[in-house]
N, C-alpha and C positions, 0 to 999 in steps of 0.2 A: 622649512621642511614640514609637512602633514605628515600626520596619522597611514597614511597612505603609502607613503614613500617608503620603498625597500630597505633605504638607506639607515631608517632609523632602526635600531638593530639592539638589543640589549638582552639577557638573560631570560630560556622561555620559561613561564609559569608552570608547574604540573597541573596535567589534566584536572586529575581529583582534585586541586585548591581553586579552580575555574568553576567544575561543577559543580563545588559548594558554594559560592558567591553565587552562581546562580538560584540553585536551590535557595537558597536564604532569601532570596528577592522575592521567590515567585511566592512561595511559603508567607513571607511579608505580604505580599497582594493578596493573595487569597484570606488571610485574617481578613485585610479592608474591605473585600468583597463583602465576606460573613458577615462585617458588623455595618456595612450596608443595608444588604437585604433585610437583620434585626429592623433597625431604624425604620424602613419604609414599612416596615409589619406593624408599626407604632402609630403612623399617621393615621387621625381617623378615630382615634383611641386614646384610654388616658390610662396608663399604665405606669404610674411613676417611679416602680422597683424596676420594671423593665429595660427603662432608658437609662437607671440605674445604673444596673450591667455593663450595656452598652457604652456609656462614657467612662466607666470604668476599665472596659476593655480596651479603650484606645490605649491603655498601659503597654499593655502585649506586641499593641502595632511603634510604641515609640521603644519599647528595648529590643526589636527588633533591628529596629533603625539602626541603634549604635552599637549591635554587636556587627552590624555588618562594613559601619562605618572603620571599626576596631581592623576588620579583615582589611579592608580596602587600602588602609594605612599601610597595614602589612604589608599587601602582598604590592605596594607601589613602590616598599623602598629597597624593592630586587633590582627595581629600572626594569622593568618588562619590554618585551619584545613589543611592536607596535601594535599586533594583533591585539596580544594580551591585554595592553595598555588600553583598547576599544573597550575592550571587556569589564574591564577596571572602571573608568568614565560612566559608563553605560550605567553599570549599578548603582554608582551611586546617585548618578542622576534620577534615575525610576525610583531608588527608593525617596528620594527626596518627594517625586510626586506621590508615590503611594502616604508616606504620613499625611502629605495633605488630604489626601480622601478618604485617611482615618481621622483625622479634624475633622471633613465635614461632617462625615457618618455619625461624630459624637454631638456636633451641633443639630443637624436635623433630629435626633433621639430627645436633647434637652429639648428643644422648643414644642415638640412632640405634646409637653407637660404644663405646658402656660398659656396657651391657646384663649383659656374663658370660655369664650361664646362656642359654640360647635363650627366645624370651617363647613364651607359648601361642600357637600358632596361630590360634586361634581368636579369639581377642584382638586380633591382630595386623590380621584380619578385618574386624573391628566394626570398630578405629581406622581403616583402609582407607575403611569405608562413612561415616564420620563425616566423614573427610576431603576426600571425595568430596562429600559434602554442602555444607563447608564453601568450595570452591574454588567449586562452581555459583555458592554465594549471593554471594561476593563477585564472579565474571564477571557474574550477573545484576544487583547495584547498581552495579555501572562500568557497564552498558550504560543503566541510569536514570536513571546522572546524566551520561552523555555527552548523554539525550536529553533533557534534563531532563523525568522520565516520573514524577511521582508517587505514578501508577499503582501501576505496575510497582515502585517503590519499596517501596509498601505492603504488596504481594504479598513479596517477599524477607522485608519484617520480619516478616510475618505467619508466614511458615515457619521462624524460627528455633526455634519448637517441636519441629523434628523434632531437630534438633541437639540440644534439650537434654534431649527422651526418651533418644536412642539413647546421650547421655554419661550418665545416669543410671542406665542399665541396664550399659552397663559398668565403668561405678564401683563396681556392688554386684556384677558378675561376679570383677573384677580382687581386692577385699577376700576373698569367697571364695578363689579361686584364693590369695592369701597365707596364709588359714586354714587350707587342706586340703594346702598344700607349701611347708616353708617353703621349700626350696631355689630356689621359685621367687618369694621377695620379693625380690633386688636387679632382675629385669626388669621386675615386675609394676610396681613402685613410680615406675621410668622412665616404665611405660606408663602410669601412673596424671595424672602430670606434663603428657605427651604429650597425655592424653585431653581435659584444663582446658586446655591452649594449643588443643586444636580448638575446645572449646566457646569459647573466650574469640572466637576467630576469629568466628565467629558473633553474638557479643554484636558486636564491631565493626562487622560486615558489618549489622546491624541499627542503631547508630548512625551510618552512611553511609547509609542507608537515611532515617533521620529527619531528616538535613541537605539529603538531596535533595527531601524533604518541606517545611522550610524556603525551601531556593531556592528552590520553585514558592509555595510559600503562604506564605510569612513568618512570622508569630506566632500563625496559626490553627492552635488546638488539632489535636493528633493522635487518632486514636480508641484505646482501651484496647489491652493488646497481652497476651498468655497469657503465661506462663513456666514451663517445666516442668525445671527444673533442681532433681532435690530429693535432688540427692547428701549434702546435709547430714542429710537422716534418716537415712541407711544406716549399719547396721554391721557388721561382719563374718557373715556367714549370712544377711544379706538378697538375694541373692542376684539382683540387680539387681532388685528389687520395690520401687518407692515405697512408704514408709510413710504411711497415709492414704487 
């Protein structure tokens, strides 16, 4: 029997204990949003009370976690209705991705701080645009599963392609850049780091994406999804060009 089935049938949630588990999630996302945007304001920069902050606010984003975690226990051992029970799953699975992209957020802030040598500018660039990408996608699935929008859900996962062109292209820029100086592999190699904590960001934001898919449709299949992350061909001289 699925999430789906009519059959499954148990005691329903009140509205207000639903709307607060969500509330709590999105409120969680938006911290990780916040100390995102911090972090990429850092690249570029040496600011070491800043990043500071930052990884110290990942605080906020982990007792966020387990008060929601606390709720979710709660409100599971009513035996919820199937709806409700979608609803239940759903959060805790998003929030489980949002800590992770309060981890990365406080990883890219530290490495922000160890750098040495100055990174490329141009580098520093790309990561900018990437991470700028990454912050929309996740404010755009906080606003699909505040509305539970499926839609719009689809839409976000559908674009995580641009995220893993543009990481892909500076993947084979950054191995250049270590080929042609070494002096500049302990930033490049930071930045390399930084580049897979944006993409990963993205991978997340697209598994929030498919749980808000879930909430609205339960066990109905999702349609195929592109993936163009193919830093695994590249090697030094490829020069951000896909192999293939």
């Amino acid at each position: 029997m699925t999430l789906n089935d009519p059959r499954y049938d148990g005691p329903q949630i009140a509205d207000e204990e639903q709307q607060r588990l969500l509330d709590e999630t999105v409120r969680m996302g938006e911290l990780a949003a916040t100390q995102l945007e911090a972090a990429l304001g850092l690249l570029g920069s040496d600011d070491p009370a800043a990043a500071q902050r930052i990884i110290a606010g990942d605080a906020a984003i982990d007792a966020l976690e387990q008060q929601i975690s606390h709720d979710v226990m709660r409100l599971a051992l009513h035996g919820p209705m199937a709806r409700d029970l979608r609803g239940i799953l759903a959060a805790i699975r998003i929030t489980s991705d949002i800590e992770r992209i309060g981890d990365f957020a406080a990883n890219i802030a530290k490495r922000s701080t160890v750098m040495g040598t100055p990174p490329p500018l141009l580098r520093i660039t790309a990561l900018h645009a990437i991470g700028t990408l990454a912050v929309d996608q996740l404010r755009q699935v906080l606003a699909a599963y505040r509305d539970h929008d499926a839609a719009s859900a689809l839409r976000v996962r559908e674009r995580d392609v641009a995220i893993d062109t543009a990481y892909t292209r500076v993947f084979g820029d950054l191995l250049e850049d270590m080929r042609t100086d070494p002096y500049a592999v302990p930033a490049c190699t930071h930045l390399l780091f930084i580049a897979k904590n944006l993409e990963r960001i993205g991978d997340h934001a697209t598994n929030i994406a498919e749980n808000v898919w879930f909430l609205v449709h339960g066990d109905d299949p999702l349609p195929p999804r592109e993936k163009r992350d193919h830093s695994s061909t590249l090697g030094a001289g490829s020069a951000g060009n896909p192999a293939g």
